[in-house]
C-alpha positions in Angstrom: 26.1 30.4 -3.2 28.6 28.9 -6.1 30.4 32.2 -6.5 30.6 32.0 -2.3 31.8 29.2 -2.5 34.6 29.7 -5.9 35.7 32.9 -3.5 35.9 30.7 -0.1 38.4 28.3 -2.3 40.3 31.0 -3.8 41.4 32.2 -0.8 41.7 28.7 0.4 44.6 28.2 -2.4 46.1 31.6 -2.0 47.1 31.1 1.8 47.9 27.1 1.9 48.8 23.9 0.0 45.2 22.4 0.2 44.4 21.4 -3.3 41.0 23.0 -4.8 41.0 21.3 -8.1 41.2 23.9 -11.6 39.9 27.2 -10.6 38.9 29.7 -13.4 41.4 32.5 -11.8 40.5 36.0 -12.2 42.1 38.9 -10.6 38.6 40.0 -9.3 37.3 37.1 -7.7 41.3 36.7 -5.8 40.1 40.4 -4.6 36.7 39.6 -3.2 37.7 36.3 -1.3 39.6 38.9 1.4 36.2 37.9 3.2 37.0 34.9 3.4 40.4 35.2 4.8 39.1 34.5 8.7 37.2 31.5 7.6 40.8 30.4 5.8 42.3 30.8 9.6 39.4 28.7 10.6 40.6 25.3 8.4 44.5 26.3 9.3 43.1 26.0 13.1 41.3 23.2 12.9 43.8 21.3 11.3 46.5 22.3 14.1 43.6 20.9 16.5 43.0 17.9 15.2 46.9 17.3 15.3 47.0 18.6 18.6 44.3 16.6 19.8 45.5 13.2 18.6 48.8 14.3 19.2 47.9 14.4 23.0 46.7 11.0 23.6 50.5 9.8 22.5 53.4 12.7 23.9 54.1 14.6 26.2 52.5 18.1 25.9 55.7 20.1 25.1 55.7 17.3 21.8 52.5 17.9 21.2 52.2 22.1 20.8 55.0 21.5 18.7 53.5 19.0 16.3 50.6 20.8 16.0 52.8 23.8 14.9 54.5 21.9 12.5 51.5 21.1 10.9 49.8 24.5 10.5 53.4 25.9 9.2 53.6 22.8 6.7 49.4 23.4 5.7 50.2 27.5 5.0 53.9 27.4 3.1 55.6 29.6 6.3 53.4 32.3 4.4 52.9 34.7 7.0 55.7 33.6 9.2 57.9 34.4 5.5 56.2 37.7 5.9 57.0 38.1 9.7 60.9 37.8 8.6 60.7 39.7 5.9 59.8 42.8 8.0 62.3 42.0 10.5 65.1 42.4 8.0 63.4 45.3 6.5 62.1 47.6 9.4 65.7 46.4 11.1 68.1 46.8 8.7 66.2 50.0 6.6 65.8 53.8 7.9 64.4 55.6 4.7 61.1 54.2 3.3 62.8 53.1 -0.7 66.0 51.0 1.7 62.8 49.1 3.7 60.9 48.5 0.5 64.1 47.2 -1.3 65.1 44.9 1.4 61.4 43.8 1.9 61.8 42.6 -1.5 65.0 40.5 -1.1 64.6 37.3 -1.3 67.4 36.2 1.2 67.4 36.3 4.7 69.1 38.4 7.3 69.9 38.2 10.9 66.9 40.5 11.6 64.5 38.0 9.9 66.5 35.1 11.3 66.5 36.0 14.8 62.8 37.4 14.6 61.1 34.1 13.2 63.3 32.4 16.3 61.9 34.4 18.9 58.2 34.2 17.5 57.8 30.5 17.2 59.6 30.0 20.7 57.0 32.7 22.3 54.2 30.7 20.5 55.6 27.1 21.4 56.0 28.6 25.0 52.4 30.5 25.7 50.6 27.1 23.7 52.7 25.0 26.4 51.3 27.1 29.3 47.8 27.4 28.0 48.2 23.5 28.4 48.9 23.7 31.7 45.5 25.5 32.6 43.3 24.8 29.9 41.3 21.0 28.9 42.9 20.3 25.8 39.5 20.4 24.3 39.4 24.5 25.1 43.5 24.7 23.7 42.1 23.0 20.9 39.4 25.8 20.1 41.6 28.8 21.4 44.0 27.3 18.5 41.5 27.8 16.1 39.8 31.1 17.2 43.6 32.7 17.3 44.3 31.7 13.9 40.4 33.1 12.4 40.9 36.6 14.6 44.6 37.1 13.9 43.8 36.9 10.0 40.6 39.4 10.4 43.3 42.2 12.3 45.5 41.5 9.7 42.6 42.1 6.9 41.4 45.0 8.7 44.9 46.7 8.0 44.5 46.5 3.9 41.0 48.5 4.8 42.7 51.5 6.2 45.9 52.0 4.4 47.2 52.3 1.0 49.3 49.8 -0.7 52.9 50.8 -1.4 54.9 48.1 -2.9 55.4 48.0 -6.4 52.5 45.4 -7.0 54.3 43.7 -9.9 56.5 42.2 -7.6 54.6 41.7 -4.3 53.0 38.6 -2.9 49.8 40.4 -2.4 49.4 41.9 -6.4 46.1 41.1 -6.9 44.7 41.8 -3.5 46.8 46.1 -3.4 43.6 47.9 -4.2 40.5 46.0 -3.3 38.3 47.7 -0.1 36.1 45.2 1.0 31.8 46.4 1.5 30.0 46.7 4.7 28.4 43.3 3.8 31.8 41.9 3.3 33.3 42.8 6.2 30.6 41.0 7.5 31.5 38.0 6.8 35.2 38.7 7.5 34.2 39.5 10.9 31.9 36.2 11.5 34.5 34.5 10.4 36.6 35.8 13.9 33.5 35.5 15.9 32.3 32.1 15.8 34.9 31.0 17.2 35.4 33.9 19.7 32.3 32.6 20.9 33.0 28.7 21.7 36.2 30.3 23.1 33.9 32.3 25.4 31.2 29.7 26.1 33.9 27.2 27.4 35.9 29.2 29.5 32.9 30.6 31.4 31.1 27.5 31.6 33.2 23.9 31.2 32.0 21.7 28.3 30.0 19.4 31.2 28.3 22.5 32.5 27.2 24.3 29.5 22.9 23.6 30.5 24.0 25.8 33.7 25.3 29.1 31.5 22.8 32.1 33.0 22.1 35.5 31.5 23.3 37.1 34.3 25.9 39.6 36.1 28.5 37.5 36.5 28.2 36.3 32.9 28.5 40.6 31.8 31.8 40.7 33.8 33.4 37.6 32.3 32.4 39.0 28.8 33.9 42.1 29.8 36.6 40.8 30.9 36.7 38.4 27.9 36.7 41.4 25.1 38.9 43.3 26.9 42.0 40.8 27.7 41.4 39.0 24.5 40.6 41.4 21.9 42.2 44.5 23.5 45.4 43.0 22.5 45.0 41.7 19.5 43.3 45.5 18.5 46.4 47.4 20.4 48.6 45.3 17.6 46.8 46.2 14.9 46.7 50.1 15.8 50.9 49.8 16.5 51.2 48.1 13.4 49.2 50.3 11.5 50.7 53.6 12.9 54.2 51.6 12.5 53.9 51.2 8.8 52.5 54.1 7.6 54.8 56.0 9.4 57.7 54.3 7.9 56.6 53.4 4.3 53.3 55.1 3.9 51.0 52.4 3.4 51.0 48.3 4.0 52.7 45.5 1.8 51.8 42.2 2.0 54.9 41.0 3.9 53.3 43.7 6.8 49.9 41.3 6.8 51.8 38.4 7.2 53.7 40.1 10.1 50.1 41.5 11.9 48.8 38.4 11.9 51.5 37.0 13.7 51.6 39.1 16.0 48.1 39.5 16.8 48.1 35.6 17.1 50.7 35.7 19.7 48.6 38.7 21.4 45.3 36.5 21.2 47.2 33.6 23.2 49.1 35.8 25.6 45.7 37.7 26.3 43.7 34.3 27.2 46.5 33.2 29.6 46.3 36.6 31.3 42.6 36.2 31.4 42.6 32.6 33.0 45.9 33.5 35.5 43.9 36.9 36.9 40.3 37.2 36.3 
């Protein structure tokens, strides 16, 4: 349980500002704590909650989305939103894989990268806005945090199918290039997406003051149904693009294109619950 718990806070420091005291670093135990990304995107959520939440009983509600986005940006460095641009410029302005790979590794950013990182957080800002129109905050607050725990797992899932291209002395993601996580650790990268899935589920079938009433029954099969396939469907139909994208392009993933996935796939989580509560 230790070494769980040394892994959980490696990853913790790789992908925010959190402070975890002195670890003893090793290149291995930066490898393993992949299964412990979604549970990272867990803490990220809940922080934008809480800020959303509190931020709620004091603005208006287009204030409030935006506060709590502020906060989760501040709490991860821009990391995967740095990664977002990064592909922009690279996958906009390059057309042979070493030209992508070169401006990938540029420091400076282009009007790609500029006008992709515009359009992303105003799509976010705007689907959070209209989730607050039809959701208790209570259910934005857990949608929040299940979008940020699922959209990390996609983006994991993508370093388990293809091979890592950049030259790994200079990418972001050096120690994490060649480790394939186990069964078992999948595992827990996968729990890590479904428990909040689940209170995501639980509250938009039955509302938090109704919860005794929630039956086993047919019209619980069709929500879930409905629930996988507007909510996940999406998320998965990013993750397949953005594999097929990249590999045809540059062969393999960098860690710039994980950063991008999960971006994506977090904008595809919250555009697949509005659908779900605007026509099921």
């Amino acid at each position: 349980m230790k070494h769980q718990w040394l892994l959980f806070k490696t990853a913790i420091m790789f992908f925010t500002r959190i402070p975890v005291g002195n670890l003893p670093f090793q290149q291995a135990h930066l490898q393993a704590s992949a299964r412990y990304f979604s549970w990272v995107g867990i803490v990220v959520g809940i922080v934008g909650a809480i800020v959303l939440v509190l931020a709620d009983l004091l603005f208006s509600p287009a204030l409030t989305v935006l506060f709590s986005m502020i906060a989760t940006i501040l709490l991860t460095g821009s990391f995967h939103e740095d990664g977002f641009a990064d592909c922009c410029d690279a996958f906009g302005g390059g057309w042979t894989k070493e030209k992508i790979l070169t401006i990938m590794k540029d420091s400076r950013l282009g009007t790609y990268g500029v006008v992709g990182l515009i359009l992303i957080l105003s799509l976010k800002f705007l689907l959070l806005l209209e989730l607050m129109q039809f959701f208790p905050i209570e259910l934005v607050a857990i949608t929040l945090i299940a979008a940020h725990a699922n959209s990390r797992f996609w983006a994991t899932t993508i370093m388990q199918k293809l091979p890592y291209v950049q030259d790994i002395d200079t990418s972001k993601s050096k120690p994490l290039a060649d480790r394939i996580l186990t069964k078992a650790e999948m595992g827990v990268l996968a729990l890590g997406s479904i428990v909040p899935l689940t209170l995501v589920f639980i509250l938009i079938y039955s509302p938090i003051d109704q919860l005794d009433h929630l039956i086993l029954s047919y019209g619980f099969a069709s929500w879930l149904f409905s629930f996988i396939l507007w909510v996940q469907a999406p998320a998965y139909m990013v993750q397949i693009f953005a594999g097929n994208y990249f590999m045809r392009w540059i062969g393999g993933y960098t860690g710039d294109c994980l950063g991008a996935t999960q971006q994506v796939c977090e904008i595809a989580f919250y555009l697949g619950c509005l659908l779900l509560w605007k026509f099921i």
